[in-house]
N, C-alpha and C positions, 0 to 999 in steps of 0.2 A: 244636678243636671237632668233635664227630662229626660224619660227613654226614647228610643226611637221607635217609630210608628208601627204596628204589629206586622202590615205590609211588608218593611223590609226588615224585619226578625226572622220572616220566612225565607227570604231569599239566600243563595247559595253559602256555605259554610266558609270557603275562600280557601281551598284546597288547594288553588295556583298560587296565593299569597304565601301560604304556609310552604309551598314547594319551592320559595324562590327563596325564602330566608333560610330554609336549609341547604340551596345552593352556595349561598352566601358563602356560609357558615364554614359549607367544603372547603372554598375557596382561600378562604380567611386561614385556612389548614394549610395553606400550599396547595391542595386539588384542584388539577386546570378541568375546570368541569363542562362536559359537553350537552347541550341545552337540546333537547329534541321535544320541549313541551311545549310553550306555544306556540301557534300556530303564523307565526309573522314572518313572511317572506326575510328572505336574508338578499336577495337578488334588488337591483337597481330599476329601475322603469327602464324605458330604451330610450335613446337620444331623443328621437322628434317628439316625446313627450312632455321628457324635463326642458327642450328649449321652449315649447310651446306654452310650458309655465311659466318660465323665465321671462319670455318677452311680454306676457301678461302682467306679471305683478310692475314693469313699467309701465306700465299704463294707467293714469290718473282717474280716470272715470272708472276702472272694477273696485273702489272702495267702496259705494255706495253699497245700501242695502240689494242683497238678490233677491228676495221673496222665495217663498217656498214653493212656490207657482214651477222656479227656474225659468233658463234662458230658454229663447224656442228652438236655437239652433242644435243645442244640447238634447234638446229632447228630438229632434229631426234625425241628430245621429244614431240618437237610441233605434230605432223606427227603422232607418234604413239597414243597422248593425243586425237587429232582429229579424227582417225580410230575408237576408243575404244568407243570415247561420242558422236560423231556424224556417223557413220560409212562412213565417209568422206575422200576417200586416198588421200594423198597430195605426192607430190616429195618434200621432204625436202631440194632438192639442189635448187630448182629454183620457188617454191611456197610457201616457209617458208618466212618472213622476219622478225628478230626483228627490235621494238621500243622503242624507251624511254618513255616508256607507250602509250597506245592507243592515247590519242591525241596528245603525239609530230606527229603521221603519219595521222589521219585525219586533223590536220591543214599543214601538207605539202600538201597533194596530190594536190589540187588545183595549187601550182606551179606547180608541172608536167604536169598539162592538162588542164588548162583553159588559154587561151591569154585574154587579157582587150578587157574585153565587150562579153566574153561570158557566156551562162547561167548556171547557177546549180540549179536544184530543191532540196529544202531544208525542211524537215518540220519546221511547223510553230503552237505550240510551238517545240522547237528542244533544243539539248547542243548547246550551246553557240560559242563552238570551228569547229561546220559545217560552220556556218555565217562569223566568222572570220579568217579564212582560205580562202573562194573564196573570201571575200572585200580583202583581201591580195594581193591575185593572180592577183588582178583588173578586179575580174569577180561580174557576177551580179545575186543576188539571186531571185529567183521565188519562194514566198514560198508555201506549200502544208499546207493546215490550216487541222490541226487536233481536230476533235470535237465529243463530244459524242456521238451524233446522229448517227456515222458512226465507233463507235467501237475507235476513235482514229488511225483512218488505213484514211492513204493519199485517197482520190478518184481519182482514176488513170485514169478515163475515164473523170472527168470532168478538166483536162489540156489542155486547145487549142493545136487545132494540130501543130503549126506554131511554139508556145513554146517549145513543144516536140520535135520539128525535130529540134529548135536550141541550144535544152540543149546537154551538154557534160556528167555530171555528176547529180548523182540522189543521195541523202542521203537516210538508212533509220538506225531506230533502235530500234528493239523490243527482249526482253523487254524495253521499253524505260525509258528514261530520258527527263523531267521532269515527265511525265505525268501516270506512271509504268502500259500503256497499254501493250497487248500483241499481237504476230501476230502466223498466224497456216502459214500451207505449201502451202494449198490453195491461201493466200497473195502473199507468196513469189511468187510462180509459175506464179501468174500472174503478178509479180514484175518483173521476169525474162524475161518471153513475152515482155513486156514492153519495157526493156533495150533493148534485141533485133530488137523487130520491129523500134526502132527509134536511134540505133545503138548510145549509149550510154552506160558510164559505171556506175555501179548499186556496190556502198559502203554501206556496211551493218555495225553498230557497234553492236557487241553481248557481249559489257561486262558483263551483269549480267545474263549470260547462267546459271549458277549455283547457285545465288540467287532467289530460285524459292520456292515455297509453297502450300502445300495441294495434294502433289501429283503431279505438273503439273512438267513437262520439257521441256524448250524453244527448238525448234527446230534452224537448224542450213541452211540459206537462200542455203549457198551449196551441201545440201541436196536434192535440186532440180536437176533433170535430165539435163543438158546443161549448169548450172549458171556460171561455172568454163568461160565460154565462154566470160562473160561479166562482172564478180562480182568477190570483193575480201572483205575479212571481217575482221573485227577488234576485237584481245580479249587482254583484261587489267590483270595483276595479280592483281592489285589494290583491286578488289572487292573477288574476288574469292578466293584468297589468301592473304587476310590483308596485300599487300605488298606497300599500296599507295607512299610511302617515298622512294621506292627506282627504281621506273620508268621503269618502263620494261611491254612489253605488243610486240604483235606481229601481222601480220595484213598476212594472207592467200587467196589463191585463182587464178585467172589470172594471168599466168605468166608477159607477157607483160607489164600489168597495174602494177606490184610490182616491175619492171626492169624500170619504169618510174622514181617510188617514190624512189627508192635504188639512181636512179641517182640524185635526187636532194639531197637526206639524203649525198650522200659521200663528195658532196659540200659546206655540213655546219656544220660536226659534225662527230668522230669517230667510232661511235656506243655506246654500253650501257657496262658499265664497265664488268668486266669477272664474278669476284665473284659472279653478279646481276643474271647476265646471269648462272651459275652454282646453284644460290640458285634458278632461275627459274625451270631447270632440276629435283632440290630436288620435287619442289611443283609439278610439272606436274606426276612426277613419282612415287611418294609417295605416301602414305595411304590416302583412299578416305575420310575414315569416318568423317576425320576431316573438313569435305570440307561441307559435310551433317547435323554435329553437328551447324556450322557455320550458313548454313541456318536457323537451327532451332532455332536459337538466335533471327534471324533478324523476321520469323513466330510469336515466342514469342511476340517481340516488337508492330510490326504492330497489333494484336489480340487486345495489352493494350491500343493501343495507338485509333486506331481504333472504338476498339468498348468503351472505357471510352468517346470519344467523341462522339459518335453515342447515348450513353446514355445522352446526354445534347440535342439531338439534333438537332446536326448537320450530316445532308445526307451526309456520305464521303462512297462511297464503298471501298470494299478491295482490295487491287490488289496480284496477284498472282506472280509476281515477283518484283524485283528491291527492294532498297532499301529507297524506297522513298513511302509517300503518298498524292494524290494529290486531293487536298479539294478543291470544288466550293467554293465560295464567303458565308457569312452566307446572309440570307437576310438585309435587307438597305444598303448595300457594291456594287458597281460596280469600287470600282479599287483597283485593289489588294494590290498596292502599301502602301495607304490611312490604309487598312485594318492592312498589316506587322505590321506600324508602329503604329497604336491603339495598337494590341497585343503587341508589344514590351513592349509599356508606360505603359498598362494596367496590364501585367503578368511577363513580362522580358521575356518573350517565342519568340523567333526567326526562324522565316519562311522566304523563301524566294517570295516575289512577282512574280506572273506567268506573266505578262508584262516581268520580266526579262530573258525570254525566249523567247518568241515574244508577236506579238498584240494578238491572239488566245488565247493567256493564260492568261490575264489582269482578267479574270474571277475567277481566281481559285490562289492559293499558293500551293508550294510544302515543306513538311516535310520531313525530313531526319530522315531512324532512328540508328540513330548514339550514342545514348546516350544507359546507362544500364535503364531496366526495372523500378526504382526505379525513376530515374529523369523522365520517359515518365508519369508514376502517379502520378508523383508532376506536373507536365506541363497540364494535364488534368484537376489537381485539382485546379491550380491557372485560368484556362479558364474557368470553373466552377464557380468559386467565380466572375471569373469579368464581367463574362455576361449571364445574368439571363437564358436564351433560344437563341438555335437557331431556324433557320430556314430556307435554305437552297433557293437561289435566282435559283441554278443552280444544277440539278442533275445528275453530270457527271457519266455514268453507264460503266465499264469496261469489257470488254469482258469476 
């Protein structure tokens, strides 16, 4: 049997695969195991969503092909959705594009603009699908180590100059994933400088714009005076809209830069089915409150989950967005890995190792909170029973 291509030899080790056969495994033991690893909404869409799909897929004329173009109505709502939350005008004809969810187009874009052996800065820890998208493209990552000393924000002045002038493409994404730091304007603006002075393009993902708490609201990187120049950004219905299952997300900003990505998308795929793309229209256009309620679910969670283990203990601060909590190491632990798997054997509690994001993360594991309030106080309670105290090796502090 031939091998497979040295492209995907490089790609991720399957850290999530191996963590779910040994959830299995618990299971198959009798352990009712509590899943806080991927990141997949557990929550439903809201009614005027799923009927607006519902009454979609009657309808005989959305089988045909969508084009990757998408509908215009869809992209109109993008447009008016982005004016309203970001006060950010887009031209729906030529700065909208749908996706099949945000990372089918961040793992393209790198075919459209990196040739083999040029560079993308990446952070580092990062999603997983920035990495495997430029080793795709046969480009080469540089990564931006993100650490608490510095907020979890890339240090953009300490990039050798020589890298900078031969990078193409810049990742960023705040609030982020794994690590649920956050970025102000001030970042971005000098994010934008950035891209400019070394004439590169500057990819933002903002999926969890609306997964926010305590008040805060993530700003929006095209927000800044000239971004549009260099930047284009990605939002997921996935998060926002409990839509993860049915892939749709849409990526705005640079014309050019989205007439790149349009051209590799026509060449592998017809765009995102119609119904998808219509129940997208429902959620952008609809009643906010349920967008708000939403948050306050995931607020909820993080508080229980957060501060039940902060009462053992363990130094985890709060983060202000995202759907995620990202815990340093307790003390005796320096691999995160090592760590998962004690908690698995020890609680049936399921984390994902911060190494599986990159080397910067190997410190710390990320939580998902994904589960109802009742399993995060059982998951608390069985980390309680299995380990007397913590005491934190690493005190990662979030902006």
């Amino acid at each position: 049997m031939p091998k497979t291509a040295e492209r995907v030899q490089q790609l991720g080790s399957g850290i999530f695969s191996e963590l779910d056969v040994l959830r299995k495994q618990k299971e198959q033991e009798g352990v009712k195991t509590i899943n806080l690893s991927i990141g997949s909404p557990d929550l439903p869409p809201a009614a005027h969503i799923k009927k607006a799909l519902q009454a979609e897929m009657d309808n005989s004329n959305n089988y045909g092909y969508p084009l990757t173009d998408g509908l215009p109505a869809f992209k109109e709502a993008v447009a008016q959705w982005y004016e309203k939350r970001f006060q950010v005008p887009l031209n729906p004809g030529t700065e909208v594009l749908p996706v099949m969810g945000s990372q089918d187009g961040l793992g393209h874009l790198g075919l459209a603009y990196l040739n083999p052996g040029d560079i993308a800065l990446v952070p580092d820890p990062g999603y997983p699908v920035y990495t495997a998208g430029v080793l795709l493209a046969g480009g080469v990552k540089y990564p931006l180590p993100l650490v608490a000393e510095n907020k979890f924000l890339p240090d953009l002045q300490a990039i050798p100059r020589e890298i900078a002038w031969a990078a193409k493409l810049m990742y960023l994404n705040y609030p982020n994933n794994p690590v649920a730091a956050i970025a102000d304007l001030d970042f971005f603006e000098e994010a934008v400088a950035f891209a400019k002075e070394y004439d590169l393009i500057l990819c933002h993902d903002l999926a969890y714009s609306e997964l926010a708490y305590d008040g805060y609201r993530p700003p929006s990187l095209l927000e800044v005076p000239g971004a549009k120049d260099v930047a284009i950004e990605f939002h997921s219905f996935s998060k926002t809209f409990c839509m993860a299952g049915c892939r749709l997300g849409f990526v705005v900003g640079n014309q050019e830069i989205i007439e790149g990505l349009a051209t590799v998308k026509s060449n592998i795929d017809f765009g995102v089915f119609k119904p998808i793309q219509k129940a997208g229209i429902a959620a952008l256009t609809g009643p906010d409150d349920w967008v708000k309620e939403n948050a306050a679910i995931y607020q909820r969670r993080r508080d229980i989950l957060v501060d039940g283990l902060n009462a053992l203990g363990w130094q985890i601060e709060k983060p202000k967005a995202s759907m995620f909590v990202w815990a340093p190491l307790p003390y005796g632990y320096t691999s995160s890995m090592q760590f998962s798997l004690d908690l698995l054997e020890k609680t049936g509690v399921v984390v994902v190792p911060g190494v599986a994001f990159g080397e910067q993360g190997d410190r710390y594991v990320r939580m998902a909170l994904v589960v109802e309030e009742n399993l995060l106080e059982e998951a608390v309670a069985r980390i309680g029973r299995a380990f007397a105290s913590f005491s934190s090796s690493v005190a990662g502090e979030l902006p």
